[in-house]
C-alpha positions as CSV (number, residue, x, y, z in Angstrom):
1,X,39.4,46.1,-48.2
2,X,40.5,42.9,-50.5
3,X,37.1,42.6,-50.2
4,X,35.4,45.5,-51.5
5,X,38.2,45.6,-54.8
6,X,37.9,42.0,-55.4
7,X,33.6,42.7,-55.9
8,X,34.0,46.4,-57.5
9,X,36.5,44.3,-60.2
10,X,33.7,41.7,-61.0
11,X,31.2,44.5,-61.1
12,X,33.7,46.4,-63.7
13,X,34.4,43.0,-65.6
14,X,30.6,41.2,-65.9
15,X,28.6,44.7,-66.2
16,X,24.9,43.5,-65.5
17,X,23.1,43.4,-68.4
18,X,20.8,46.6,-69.7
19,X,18.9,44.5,-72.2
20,X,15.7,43.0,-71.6
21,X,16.4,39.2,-70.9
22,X,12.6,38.3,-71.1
23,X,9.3,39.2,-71.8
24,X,8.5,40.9,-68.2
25,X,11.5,43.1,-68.9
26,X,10.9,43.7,-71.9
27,X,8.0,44.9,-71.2
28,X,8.9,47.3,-68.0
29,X,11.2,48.4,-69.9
30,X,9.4,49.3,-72.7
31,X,6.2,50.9,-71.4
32,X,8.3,53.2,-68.2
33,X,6.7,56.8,-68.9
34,X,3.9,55.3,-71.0
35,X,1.4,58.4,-71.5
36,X,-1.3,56.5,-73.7
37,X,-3.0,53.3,-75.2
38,X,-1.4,53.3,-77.9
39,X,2.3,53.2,-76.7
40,X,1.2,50.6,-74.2
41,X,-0.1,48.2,-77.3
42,X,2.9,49.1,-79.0
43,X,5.0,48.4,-76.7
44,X,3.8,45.2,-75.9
45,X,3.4,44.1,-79.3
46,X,7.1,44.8,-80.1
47,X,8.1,42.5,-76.6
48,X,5.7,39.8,-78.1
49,X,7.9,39.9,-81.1
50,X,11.1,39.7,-79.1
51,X,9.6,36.5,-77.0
52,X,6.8,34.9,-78.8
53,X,6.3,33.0,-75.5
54,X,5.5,36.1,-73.5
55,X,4.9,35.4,-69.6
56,X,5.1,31.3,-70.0
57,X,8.6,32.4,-70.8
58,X,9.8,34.1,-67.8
59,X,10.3,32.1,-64.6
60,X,8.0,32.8,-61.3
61,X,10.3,35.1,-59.1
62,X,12.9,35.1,-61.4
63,X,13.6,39.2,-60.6
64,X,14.4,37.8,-57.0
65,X,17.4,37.0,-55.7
66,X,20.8,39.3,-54.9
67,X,20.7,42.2,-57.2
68,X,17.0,42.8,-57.3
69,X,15.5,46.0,-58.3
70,X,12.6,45.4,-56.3
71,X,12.3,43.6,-52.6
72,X,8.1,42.8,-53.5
73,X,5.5,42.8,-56.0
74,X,4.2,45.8,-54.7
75,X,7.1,47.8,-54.7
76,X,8.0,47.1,-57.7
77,X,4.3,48.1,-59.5
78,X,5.0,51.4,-57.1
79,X,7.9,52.2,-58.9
80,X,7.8,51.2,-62.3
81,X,4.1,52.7,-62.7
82,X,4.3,56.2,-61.3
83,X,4.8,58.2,-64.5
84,X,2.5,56.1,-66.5
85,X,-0.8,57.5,-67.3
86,X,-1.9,54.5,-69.2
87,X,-4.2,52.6,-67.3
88,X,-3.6,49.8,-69.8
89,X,0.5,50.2,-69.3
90,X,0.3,50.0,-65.8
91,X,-1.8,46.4,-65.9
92,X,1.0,45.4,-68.3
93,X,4.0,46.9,-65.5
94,X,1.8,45.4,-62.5
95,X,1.4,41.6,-64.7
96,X,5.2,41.5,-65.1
97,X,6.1,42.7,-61.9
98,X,4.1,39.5,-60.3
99,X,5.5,37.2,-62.7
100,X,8.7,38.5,-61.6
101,X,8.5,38.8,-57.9
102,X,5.5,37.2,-57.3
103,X,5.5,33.3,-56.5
104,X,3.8,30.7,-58.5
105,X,-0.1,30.4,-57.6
106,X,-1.0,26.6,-56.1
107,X,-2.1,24.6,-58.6
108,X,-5.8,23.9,-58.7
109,X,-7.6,20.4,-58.2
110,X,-10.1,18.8,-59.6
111,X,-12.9,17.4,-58.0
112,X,-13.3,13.6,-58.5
113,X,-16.4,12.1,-58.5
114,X,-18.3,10.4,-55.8
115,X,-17.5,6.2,-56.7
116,X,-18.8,4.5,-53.6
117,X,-21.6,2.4,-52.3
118,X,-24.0,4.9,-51.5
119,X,-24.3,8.8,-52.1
120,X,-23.6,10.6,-49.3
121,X,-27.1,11.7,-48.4
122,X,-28.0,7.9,-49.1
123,X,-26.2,7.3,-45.3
């Protein structure tokens, strides 16, 4: 019971924050209920103001973690583009939602050129 009072009190003393904190966000937050085009643009020019950095900003899975919305990437595009009926707010909402509960992509490598003896049909 200690417990539960000593959790509700940091609940009541360190609200979580409503504000956007970066650009994916911003950006959900911004374009929920989005109805056309022109919102969406709007709505991600006005989070491109606010972080100039836009998704090289915000972390890879940074929405993960204890007090997540969202438990996948899926889930999260579910929910935060059902009301839209802007095909272009909905991209937006789906791009953050990876970036925030997504995981990085491997890095891709290079192919080095052949420096041996002999080409390999040469052999």
């Amino acid at each position: 019971m200690l417990m539960k009072k000593l959790f509700l009190l940091c609940f009541l003393l360190f609200p979580l924050s409503a504000a956007a904190d970066n650009y994916a966000t911003c950006l959900l937050d911004n374009l929920e209920g989005v109805q056309n085009d022109v919102a969406a643009v709007s709505a991600v020019h006005l989070c491109s103001q606010e972080y100039p950095e836009r998704m090289g900003g915000v972390e890879w899975g940074s929405g993960r973690g204890w007090f997540a919305d969202y438990d996948s990437v899926n889930e999260c595009s579910l929910e935060s583009t059902r009301s839209m009926q802007s095909k272009r707010a909905a991209l937006q909402a789906r791009a953050a939602c990876t970036r925030l509960y997504g995981y990085e992509p491997p890095k891709r490598t290079s192919l080095k050129p052949f420096d041996g003896d002999f080409t390999p049909l040469e052999k």
